[in-house]
Backbone as ProteinMPNN parsed JSONL, in Angstrom:
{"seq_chain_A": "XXXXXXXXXXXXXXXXXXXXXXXXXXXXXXXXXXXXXXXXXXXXXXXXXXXXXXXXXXXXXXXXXXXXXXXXXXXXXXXXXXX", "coords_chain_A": {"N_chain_A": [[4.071, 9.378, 0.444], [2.272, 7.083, -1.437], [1.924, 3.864, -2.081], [1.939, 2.318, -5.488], [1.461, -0.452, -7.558], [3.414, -1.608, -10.532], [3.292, -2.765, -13.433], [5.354, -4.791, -13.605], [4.434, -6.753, -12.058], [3.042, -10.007, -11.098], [0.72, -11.014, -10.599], [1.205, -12.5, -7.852], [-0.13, -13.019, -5.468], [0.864, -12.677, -3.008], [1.12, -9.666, -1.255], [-1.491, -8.765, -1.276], [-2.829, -10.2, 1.383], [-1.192, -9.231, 3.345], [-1.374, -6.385, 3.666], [-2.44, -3.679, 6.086], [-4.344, -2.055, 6.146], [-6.297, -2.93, 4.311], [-5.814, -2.11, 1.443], [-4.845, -2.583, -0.843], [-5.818, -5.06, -3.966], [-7.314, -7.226, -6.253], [-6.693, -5.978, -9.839], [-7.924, -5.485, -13.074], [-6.01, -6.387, -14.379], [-3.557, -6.919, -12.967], [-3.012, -6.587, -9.235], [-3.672, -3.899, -7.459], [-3.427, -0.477, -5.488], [-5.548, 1.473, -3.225], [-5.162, 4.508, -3.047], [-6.065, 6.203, -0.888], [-6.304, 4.374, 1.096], [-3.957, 3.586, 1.616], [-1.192, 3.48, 4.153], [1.459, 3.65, 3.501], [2.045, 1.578, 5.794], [2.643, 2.815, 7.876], [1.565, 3.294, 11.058], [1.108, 0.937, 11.733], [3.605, -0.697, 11.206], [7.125, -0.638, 10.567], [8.083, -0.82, 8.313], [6.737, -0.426, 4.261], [4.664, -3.354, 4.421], [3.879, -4.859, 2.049], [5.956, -4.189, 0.039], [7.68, -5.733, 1.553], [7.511, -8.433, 1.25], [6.99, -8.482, -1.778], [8.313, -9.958, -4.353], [9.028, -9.289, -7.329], [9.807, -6.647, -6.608], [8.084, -5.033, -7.644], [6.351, -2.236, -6.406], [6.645, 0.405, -6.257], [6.819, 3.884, -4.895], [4.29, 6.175, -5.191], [3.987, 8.613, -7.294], [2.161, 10.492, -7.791], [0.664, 10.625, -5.452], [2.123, 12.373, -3.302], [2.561, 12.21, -0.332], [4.053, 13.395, 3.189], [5.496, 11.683, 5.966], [3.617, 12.913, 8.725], [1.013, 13.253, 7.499], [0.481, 10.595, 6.452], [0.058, 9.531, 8.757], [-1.573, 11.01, 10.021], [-3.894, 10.059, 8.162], [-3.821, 7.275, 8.566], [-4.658, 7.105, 11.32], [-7.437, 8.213, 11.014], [-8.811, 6.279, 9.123], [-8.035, 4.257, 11.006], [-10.161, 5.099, 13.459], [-12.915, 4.34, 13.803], [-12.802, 1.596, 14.277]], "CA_chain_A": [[3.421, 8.952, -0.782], [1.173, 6.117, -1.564], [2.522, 3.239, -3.177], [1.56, 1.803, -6.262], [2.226, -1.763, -8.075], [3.464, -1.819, -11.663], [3.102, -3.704, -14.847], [5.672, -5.631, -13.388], [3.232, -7.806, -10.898], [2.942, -11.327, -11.568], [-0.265, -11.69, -9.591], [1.534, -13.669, -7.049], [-0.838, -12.813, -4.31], [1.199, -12.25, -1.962], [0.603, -8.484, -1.113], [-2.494, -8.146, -0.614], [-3.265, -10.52, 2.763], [-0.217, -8.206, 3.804], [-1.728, -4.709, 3.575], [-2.894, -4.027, 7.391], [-5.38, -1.339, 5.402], [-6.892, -3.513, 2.762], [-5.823, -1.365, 0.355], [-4.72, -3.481, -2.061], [-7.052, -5.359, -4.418], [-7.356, -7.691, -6.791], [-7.325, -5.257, -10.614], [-8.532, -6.06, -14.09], [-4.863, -7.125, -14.892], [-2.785, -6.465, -11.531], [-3.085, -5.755, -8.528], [-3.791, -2.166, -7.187], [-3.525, -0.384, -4.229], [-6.187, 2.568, -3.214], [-4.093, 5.878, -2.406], [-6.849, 6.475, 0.033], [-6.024, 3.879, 2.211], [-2.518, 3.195, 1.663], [-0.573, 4.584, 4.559], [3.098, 2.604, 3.465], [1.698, 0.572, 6.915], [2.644, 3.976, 8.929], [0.967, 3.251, 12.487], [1.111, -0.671, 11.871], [4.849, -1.306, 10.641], [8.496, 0.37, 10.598], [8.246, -0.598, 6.544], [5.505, -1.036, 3.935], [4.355, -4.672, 4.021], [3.554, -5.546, 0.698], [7.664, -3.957, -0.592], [9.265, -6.379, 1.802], [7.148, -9.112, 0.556], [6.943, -8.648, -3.459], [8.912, -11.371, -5.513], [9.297, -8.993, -8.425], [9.803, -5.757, -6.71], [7.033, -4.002, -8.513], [5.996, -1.58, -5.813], [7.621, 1.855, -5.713], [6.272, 4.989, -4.21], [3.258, 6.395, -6.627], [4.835, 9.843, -7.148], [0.749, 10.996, -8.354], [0.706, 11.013, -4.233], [2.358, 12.502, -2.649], [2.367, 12.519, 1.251], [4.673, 13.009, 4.263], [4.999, 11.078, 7.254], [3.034, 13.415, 9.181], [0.096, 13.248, 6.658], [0.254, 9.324, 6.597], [-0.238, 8.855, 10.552], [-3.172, 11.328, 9.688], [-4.646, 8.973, 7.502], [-3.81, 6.368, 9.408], [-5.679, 7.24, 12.293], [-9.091, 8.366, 10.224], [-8.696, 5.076, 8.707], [-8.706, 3.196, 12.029], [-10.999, 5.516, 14.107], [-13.793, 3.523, 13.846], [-12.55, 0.06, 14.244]], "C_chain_A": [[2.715, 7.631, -0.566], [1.684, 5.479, -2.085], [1.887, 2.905, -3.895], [2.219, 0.303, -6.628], [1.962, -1.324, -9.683], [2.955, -2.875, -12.51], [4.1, -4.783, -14.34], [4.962, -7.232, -12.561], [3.278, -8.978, -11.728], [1.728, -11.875, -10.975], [0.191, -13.133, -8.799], [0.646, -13.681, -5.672], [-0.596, -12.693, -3.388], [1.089, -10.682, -0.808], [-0.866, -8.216, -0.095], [-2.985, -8.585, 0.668], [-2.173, -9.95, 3.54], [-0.541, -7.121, 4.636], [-2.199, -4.656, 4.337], [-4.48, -2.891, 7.135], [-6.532, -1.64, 4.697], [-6.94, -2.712, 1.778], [-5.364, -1.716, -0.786], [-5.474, -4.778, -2.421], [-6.403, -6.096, -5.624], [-7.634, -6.637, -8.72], [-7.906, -6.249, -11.862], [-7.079, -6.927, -14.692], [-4.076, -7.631, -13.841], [-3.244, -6.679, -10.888], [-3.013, -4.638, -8.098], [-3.899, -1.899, -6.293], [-4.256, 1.121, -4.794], [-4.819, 3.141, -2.719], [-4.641, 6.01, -0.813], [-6.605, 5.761, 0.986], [-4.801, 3.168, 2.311], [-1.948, 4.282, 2.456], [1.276, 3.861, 4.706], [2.972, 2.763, 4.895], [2.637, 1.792, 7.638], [1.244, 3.47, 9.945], [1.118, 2.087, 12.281], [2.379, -1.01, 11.856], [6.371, -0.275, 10.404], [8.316, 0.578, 9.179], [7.018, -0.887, 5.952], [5.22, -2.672, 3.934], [4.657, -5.177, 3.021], [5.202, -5.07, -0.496], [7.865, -5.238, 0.587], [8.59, -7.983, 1.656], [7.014, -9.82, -0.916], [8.049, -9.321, -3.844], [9.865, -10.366, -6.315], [10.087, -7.308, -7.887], [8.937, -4.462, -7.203], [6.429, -3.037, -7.837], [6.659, -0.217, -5.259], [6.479, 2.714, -5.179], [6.156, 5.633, -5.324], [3.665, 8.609, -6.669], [3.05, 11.047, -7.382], [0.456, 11.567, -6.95], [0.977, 11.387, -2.746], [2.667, 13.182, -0.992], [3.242, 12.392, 1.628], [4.465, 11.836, 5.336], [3.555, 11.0, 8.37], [1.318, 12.968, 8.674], [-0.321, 11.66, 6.482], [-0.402, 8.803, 7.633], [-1.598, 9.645, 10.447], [-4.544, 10.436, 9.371], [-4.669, 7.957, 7.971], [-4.959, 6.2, 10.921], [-7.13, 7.698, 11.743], [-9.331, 7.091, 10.096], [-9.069, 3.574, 9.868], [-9.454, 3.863, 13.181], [-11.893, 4.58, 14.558], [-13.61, 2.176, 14.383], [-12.348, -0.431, 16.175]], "O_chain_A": [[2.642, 7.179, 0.577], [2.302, 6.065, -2.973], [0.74, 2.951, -3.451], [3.271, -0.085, -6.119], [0.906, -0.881, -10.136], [2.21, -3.772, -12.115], [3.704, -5.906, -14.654], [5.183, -8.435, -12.703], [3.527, -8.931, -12.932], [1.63, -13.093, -10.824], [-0.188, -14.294, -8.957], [0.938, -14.539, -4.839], [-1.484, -12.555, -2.547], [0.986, -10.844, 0.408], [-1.159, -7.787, 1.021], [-3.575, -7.724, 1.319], [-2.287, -10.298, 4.716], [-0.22, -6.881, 5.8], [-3.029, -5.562, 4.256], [-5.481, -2.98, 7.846], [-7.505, -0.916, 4.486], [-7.999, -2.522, 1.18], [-5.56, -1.004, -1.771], [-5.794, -5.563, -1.528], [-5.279, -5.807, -6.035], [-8.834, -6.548, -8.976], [-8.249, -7.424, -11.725], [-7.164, -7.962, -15.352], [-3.907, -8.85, -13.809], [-4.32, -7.164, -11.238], [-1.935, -4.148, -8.433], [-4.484, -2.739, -5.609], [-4.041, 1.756, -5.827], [-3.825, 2.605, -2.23], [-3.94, 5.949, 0.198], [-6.63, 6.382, 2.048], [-4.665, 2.204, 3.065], [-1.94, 5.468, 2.128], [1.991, 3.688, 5.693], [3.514, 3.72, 5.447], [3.681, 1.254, 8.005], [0.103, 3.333, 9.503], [1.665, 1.882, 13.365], [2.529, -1.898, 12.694], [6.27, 0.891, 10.024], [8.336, 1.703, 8.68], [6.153, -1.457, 6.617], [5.917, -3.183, 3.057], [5.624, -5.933, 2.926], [5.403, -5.596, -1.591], [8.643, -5.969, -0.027], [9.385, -8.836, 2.051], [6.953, -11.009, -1.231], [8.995, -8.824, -3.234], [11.09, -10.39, -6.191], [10.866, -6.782, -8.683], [9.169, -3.256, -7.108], [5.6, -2.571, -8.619], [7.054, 0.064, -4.128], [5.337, 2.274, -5.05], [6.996, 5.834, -6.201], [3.402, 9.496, -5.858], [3.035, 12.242, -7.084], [0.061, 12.731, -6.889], [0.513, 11.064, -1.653], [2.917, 14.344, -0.67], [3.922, 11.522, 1.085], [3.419, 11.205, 5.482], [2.831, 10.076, 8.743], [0.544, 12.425, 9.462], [-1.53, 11.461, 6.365], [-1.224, 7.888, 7.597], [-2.65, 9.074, 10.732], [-5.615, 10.217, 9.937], [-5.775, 7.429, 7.858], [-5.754, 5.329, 11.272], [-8.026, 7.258, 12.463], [-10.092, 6.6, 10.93], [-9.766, 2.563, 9.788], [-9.436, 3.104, 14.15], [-11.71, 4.01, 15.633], [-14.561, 1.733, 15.027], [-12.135, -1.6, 16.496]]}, "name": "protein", "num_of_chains": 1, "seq": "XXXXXXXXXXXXXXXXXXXXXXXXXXXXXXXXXXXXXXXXXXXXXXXXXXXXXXXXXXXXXXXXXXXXXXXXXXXXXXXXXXX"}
């Protein structure tokens, strides 16, 4: 799955210079992470970044997407093809 950040967020900013994706962003209230390029830091990290960072906790796994492992390292590698 993809994580998301709640209503809980405190815009502490910590997160997002985290995310080895840039998939998390500055929102209109929050912060937000794309699905699209959130791979909970699969190929970069044992854990997601931006969970063993958050203050508040506000970052569970976005149940709207959900992916395997398998399907992450997918994305993961599209994601850094190019680079």
């Amino acid at each position: 799955m993809a994580l998301m950040i709640t209503d809980e967020c405190i815009n502490c900013d910590v997160c997002e210079p985290e995310c080895p994706n840039g998939a998390i962003s500055q929102g209109d209230e929050i912060y937000i992470i794309d699905p699209n390029k959130c791979t909970e830091c699969v190929g970069h990290f044992d854990e997601p970044q931006c969970q063993q960072v958050c203050p508040v906790d506000c970052i569970p796994f976005d149940p709207e997407h959900p992916e395997n492992k398998d399907d992450l390292m997918e994305k993961f590698l599209k994601l850094t093809a190019d680079k």
